[in-house]
C-alpha positions in Angstrom: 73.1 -36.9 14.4 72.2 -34.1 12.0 74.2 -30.8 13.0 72.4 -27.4 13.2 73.5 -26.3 9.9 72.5 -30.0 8.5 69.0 -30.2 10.1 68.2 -26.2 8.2 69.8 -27.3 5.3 67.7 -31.1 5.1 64.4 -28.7 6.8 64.7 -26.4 3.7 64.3 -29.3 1.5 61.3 -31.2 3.5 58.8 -30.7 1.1 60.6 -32.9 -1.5 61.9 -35.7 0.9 58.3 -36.3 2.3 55.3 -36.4 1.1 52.7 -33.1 0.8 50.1 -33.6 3.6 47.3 -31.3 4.3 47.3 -29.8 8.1 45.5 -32.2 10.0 42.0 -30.9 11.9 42.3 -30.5 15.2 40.5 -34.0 16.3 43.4 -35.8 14.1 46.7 -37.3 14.7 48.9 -37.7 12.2 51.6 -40.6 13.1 54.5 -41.1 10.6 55.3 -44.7 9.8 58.9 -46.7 8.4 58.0 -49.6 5.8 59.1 -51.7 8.3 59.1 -50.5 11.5 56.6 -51.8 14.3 54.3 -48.5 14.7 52.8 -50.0 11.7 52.0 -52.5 14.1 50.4 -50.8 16.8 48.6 -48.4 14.2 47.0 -51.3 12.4 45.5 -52.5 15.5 44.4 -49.3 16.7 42.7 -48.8 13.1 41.5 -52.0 12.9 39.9 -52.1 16.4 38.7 -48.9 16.2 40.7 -47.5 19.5 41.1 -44.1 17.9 37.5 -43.2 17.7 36.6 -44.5 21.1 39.5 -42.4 22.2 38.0 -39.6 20.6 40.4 -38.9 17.6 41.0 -40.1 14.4 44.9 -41.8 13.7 46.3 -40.7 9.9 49.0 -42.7 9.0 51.6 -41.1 7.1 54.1 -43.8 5.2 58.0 -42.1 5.2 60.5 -43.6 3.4 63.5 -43.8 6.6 64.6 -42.5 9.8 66.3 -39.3 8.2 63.0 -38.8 6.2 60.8 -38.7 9.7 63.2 -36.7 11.3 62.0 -34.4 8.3 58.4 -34.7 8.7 57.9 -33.8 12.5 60.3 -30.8 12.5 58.5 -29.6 9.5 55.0 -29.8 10.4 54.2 -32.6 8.4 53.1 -35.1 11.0 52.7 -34.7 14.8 54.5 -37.6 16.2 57.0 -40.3 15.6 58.8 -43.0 17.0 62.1 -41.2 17.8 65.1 -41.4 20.1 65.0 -40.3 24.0 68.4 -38.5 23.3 67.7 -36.9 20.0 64.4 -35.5 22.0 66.6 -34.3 24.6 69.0 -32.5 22.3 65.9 -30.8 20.9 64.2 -29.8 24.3 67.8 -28.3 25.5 67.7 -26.4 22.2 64.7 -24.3 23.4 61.9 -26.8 21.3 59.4 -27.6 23.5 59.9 -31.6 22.7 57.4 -34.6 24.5 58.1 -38.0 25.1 55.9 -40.8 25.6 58.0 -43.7 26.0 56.9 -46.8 23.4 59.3 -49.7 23.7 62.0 -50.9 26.3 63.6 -53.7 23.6 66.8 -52.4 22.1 69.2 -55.0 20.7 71.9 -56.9 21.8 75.5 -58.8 20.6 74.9 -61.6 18.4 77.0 -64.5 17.8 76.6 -67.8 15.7 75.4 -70.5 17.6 78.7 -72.5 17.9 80.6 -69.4 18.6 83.8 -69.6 20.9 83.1 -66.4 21.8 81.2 -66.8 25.2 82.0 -63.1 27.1 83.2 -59.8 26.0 86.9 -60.6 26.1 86.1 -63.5 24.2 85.4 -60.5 21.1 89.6 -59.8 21.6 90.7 -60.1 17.5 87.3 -61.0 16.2 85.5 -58.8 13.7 82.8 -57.5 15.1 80.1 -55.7 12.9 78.0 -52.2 14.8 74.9 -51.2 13.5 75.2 -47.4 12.9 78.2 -45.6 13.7 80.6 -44.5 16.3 78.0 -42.1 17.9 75.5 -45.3 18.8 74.7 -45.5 22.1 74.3 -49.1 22.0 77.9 -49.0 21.1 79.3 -46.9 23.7 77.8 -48.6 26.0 79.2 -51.9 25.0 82.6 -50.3 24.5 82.6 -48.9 28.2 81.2 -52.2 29.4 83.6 -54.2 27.7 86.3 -51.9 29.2 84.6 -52.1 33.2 84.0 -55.6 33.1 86.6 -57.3 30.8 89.6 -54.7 30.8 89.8 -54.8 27.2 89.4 -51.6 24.2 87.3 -53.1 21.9 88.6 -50.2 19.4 91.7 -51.6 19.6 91.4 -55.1 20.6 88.8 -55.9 17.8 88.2 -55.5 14.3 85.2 -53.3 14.4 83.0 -52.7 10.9 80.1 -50.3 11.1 76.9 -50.4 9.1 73.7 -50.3 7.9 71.5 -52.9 10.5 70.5 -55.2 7.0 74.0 -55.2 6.0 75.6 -56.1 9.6 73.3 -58.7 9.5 74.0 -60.7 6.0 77.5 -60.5 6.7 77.0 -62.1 9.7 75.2 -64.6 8.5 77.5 -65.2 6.0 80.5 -65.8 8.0 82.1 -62.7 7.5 81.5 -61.2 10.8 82.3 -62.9 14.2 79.5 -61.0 16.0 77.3 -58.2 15.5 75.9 -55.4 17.7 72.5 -54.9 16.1 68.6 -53.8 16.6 66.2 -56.3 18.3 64.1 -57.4 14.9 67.2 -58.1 13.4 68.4 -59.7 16.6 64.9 -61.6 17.1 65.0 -62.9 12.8 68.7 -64.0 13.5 67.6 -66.6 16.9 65.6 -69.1 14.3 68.7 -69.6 11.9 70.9 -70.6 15.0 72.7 -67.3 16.1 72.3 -66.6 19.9 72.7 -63.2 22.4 75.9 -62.6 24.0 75.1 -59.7 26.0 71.3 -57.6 25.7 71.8 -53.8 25.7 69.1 -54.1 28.6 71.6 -55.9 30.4 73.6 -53.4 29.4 72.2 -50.0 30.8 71.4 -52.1 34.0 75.1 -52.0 34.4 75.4 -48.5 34.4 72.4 -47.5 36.8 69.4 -48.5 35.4 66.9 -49.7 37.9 64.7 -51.6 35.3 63.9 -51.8 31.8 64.1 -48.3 30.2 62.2 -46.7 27.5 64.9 -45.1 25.1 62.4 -44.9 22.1 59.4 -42.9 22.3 56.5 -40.8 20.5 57.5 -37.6 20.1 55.2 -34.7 20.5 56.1 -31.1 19.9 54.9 -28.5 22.9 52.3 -26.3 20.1 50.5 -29.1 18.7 49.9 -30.6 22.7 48.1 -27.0 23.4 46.2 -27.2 20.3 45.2 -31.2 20.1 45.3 -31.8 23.6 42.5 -34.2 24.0 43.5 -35.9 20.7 47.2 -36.2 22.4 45.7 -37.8 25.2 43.2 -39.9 23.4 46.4 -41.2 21.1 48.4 -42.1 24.6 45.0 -44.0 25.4 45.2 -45.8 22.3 48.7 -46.4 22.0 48.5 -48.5 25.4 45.1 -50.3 25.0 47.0 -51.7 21.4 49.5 -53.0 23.6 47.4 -54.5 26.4 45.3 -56.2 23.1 48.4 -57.8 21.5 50.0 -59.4 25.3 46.1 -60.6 26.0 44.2 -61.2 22.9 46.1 -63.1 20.4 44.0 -62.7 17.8 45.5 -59.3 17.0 48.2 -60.5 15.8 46.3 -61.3 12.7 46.0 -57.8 12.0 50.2 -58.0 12.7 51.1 -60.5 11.0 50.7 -59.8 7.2 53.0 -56.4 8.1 55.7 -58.5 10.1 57.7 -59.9 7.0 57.7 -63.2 9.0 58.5 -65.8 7.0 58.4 -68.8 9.6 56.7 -69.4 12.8 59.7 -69.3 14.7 60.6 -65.9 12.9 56.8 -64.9 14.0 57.0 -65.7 17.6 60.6 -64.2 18.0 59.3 -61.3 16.9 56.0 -61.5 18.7 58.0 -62.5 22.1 60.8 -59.3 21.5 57.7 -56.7 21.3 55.7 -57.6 24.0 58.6 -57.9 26.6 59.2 -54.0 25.5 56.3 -53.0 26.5 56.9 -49.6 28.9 54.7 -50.7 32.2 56.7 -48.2 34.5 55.6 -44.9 36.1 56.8 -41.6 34.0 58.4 -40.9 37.1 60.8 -43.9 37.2 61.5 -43.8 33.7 62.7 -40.1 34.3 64.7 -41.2 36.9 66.8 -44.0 34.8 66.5 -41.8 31.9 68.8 -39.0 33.6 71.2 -41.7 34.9 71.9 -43.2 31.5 72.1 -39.5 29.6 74.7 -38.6 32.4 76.6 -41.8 31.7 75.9 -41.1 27.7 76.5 -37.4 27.7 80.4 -38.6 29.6 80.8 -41.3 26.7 79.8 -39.4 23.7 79.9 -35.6 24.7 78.4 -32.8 22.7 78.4 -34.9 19.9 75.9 -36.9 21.2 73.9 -35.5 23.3 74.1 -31.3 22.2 75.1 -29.1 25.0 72.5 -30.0 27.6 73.8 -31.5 31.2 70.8 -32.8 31.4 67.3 -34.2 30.3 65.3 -31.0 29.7 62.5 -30.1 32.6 58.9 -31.0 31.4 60.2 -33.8 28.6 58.6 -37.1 29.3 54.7 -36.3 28.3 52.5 -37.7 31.7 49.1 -36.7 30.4 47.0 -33.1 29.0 48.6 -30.8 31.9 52.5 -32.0 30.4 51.9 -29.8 27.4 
């Protein structure tokens, strides 16, 4: 989480860490991609289908090199939505920016062990080395920490050997043998089920524990409050889009050609994990409901992580989940 003084410091340097784009017109909606992420996904289908103009908007896709790079871009200007985190939009909106969220996925991750693991619960992770993608301030991980320590009775902290990291390199030392399991993203999680590693615990199961009344949304699109006023109808015609993808790739499976070549699948079981993991995140609940679990699980964040997590805020910011033109 970038500090105050960090996020001026890495704003002051935006225009070298992303690329130069020219301010959009009005009708446009500039949507900042990773190399690998899935918005790439969705964006090809809604370019390739033509969603966007019978939505009455025109998507730009902006490529950005990583996370900390689009993180850059939409506090700069440079593109008006991403694919960012419910509680990073949150520490925004109780920082006085007038932040949106549209939720885009309920898949998160899970614990991963090899296939002919002893480990078969969370006590079971007692002296094992166990790899975290990220670091100490992941919410996947303090979740799992204050599950293990509910459920189990055990610290993983001091129980286990814990390693943190970068999601590709959790993952090749797990594969090679030098992790006993590893707490990681769901397309790593969904690559990892066709070379014989299975879930121990889902982080959906996971936030269930702690209050949540169905599958939540903790990734979103991100809209800022001025460019909602001032692209309203192409906000709205985006949220359109953005579901009808969706609805395309669970009915039509032809889509999925226009998927595929950007999946880095290299098998069909790597394919269909993949496909299978996306599809069962699609957000299908009212804005209302995912309000409602999204306060529970920032109360039970905000007690596990405190202002390093989630800012200062005791709460989700009033207004922050976008529900259509009038939410701007």
């Amino acid at each position: 989480m970038l500090s105050r003084r960090g996020l001026l410091a890495t704003l002051a340097l935006a225009p070298a860490l992303t690329p130069r784009v020219a301010r959009a017109a009005p009708g446009t909606i500039r949507v900042g991609s990773l190399p690998f992420g899935t918005v790439s996904w969705e964006a090809a289908v809604i370019k390739a289908r033509g969603l966007d103009a019978a939505n009455g908007f025109t998507l730009d896709i902006v490529k950005l090199a990583g996370n900390d790079a689009a993180r850059i871009a939409f506090l700069g200007g440079q593109v008006d939505t991403i694919v960012g985190d419910l509680l990073w939009a949150a520490r925004l909106g109780n920082e006085g920016r007038a932040i949106r969220f549209f939720p885009y996925s309920t898949t998160e991750g899970a614990l991963m062990v090899p296939g002919a693991s002893g480990i078969t619960d969370l006590k079971g992770l007692a002296g094992k080395r166990l790899g975290v993608a990220g670091g100490p301030l992941d919410k996947n991980w303090l979740l799992l920490k204050a599950k293990a320590r509910d459920t189990a009775g055990i610290d993983l902290e001091k129980t286990a050997q814990i390693a943190f990291g970068a999601p590709p390199l959790i993952t090749l030392k797990l594969e090679q043998g030098e992790l006993d399991a590893g707490l990681l993203y769901w397309t790593y999680c969904a690559r990892l089920e066709p070379k014989g590693f299975k879930r121990l615990i889902g982080s959906d199961e996971i936030m269930r524990a702690f209050g949540a009344t169905g599958s939540i949304a903790l990734i979103g699109y991100l809209f800022e409050g001025a460019n909602l006023q001032a692209k309203a109808e192409a906000v709205a015609g985006f949220a359109r889009a953005s579901k009808a993808a969706k609805d395309l790739l669970a009915s039509d499976p032809s889509a999925w050609s226009i998927v595929r070549p950007l999946m880095s699948a290299d098998d069909e079981p790597t394919f269909e994990a993949l496909k299978r993991d996306f599809l069962a995140g699609i957000p299908r609940r009212p804005i209302a409901t995912e309000r409602g679990d999204g306060e529970r699980l920032y109360g039970v964040l905000s007690r596990l992580g405190g202002e390093k997590l989630v800012g200062s805020g005791a709460t989700l910011p009033a207004g922050l989940y976008y529900d259509g033109p009038g939410n701007g």
